[in-house]
N, C-alpha and C positions, 0 to 999 in steps of 0.2 A: 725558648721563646721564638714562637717565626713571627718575622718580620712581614710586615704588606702593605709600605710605602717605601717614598725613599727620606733621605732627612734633608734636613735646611741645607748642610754642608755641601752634599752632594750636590742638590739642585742649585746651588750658587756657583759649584765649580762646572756645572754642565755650562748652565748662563754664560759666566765669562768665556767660557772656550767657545760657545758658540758668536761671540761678539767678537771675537778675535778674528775666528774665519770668518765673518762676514767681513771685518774692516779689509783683511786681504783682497777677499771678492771683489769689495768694491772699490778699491786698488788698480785692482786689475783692470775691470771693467772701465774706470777712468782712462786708465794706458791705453787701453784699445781704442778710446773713440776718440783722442786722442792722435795715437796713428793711423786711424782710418779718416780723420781729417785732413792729414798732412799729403797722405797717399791721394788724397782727393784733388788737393790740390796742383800734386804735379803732375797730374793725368789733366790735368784740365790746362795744364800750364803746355803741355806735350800733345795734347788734342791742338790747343789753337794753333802751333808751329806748324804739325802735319797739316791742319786745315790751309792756311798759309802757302807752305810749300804745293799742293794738291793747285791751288788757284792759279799761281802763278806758272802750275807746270799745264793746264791746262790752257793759258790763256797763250804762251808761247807757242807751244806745241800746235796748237788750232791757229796761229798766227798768219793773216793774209799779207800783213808788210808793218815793220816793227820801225821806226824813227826813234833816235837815243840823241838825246840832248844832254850835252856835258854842262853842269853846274859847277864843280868843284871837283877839288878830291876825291870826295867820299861821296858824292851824291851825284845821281845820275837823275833825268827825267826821262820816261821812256813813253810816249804813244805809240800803241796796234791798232790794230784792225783784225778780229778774230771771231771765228764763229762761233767760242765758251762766251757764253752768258750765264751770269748769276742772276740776272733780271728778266729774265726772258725775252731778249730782246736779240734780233736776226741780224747777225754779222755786226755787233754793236762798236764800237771804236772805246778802246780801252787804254785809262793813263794810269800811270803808276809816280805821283808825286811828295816830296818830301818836303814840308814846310813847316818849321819850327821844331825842328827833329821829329817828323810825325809822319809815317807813310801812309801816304792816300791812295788807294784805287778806284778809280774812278769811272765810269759808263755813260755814254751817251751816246744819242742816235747820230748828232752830228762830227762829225771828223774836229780833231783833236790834236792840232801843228804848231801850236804855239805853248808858248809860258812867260808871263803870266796868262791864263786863260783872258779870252774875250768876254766884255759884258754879258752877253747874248747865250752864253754858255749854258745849254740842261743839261746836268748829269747827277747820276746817285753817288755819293761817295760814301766808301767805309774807310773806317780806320783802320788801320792794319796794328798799329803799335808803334812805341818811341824805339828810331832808330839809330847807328851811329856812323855807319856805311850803308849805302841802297848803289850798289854801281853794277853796269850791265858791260860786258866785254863781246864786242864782235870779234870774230876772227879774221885771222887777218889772210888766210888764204882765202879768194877769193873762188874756188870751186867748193869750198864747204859753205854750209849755212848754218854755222853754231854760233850758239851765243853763252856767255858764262855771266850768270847771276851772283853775286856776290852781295848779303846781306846779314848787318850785325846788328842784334838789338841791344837798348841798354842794357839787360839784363844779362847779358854777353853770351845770347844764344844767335848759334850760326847757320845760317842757310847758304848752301853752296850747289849751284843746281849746272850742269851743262844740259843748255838745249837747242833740239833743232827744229826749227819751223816746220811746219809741213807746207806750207802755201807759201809762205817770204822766199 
């Protein structure tokens, strides 16, 4: 007798094996979006630092005259005068302030010597992120012009920059 189908048997053990590999499949496919989430996030988390570090290496570096006011230990305030704008704005006066463990960068057309700021104060401020140190180090040889950034965020990511003005 030839045969020319298959039987019930058969096609219910094809079924189950076929739902097997699927549950694997979709196993897997969970795992992946899964770590292509997490990868996501420390690219993003590693983007903002480089970002970060790139600003303040640029706001230095283009630096016409840097003023550092000591607050504490761990926290420095620092106004420039630099020709990096993030606003498009022509040699704009730039602070970098910590209030409430919170780093501010700050812009404005008018000059920037005090702290607390004055009433009168325009400027754009970004957040940079909560931090736990923000301290800026002059050198203390007076023929160099280096300055050492020292910065820790809560999340105990560190930024440790030496720089030298070009203009200060």
């Amino acid at each position: 007798m030839k045969r020319a189908a298959f039987t019930l048997i058969e096609l219910l053990i094809s079924i189950i094996i076929l739902t097997i590999l699927m549950l694997f499949l979709y196993k897997s496919y969970a795992n992946l979006n899964k770590s292509n989430s997490l990868l996501n996030e420390e690219v993003q988390k590693i983007s903002k630092i480089e970002k970060i570090k790139k600003t303040i290496v640029m706001d230095f570096t283009s630096a016409l005259s840097v003023n550092i006011l000591n607050q504490d230990t761990k926290t420095d305030i620092v106004f420039l005068q630099s020709t990096h704008s993030l606003h498009l704005r022509i040699n704009p006066y730039i602070g970098y302030i910590v209030k409430d463990k919170i780093l501010y960068r700050i812009e404005s057309f008018k000059p920037l010597t005090e702290f607390p700021l004055v009433a009168d104060s325009e400027f754009i401020a970004e957040d940079l992120g909560k931090v736990e140190i923000f301290r800026i180090y002059k050198a203390t040889d007076t023929k160099t012009n280096l300055y050492l950034v020292h910065l820790l965020f809560e999340d105990k990511k560190e930024i440790l920059l030496k720089l030298n003005p070009l203009g200060a």
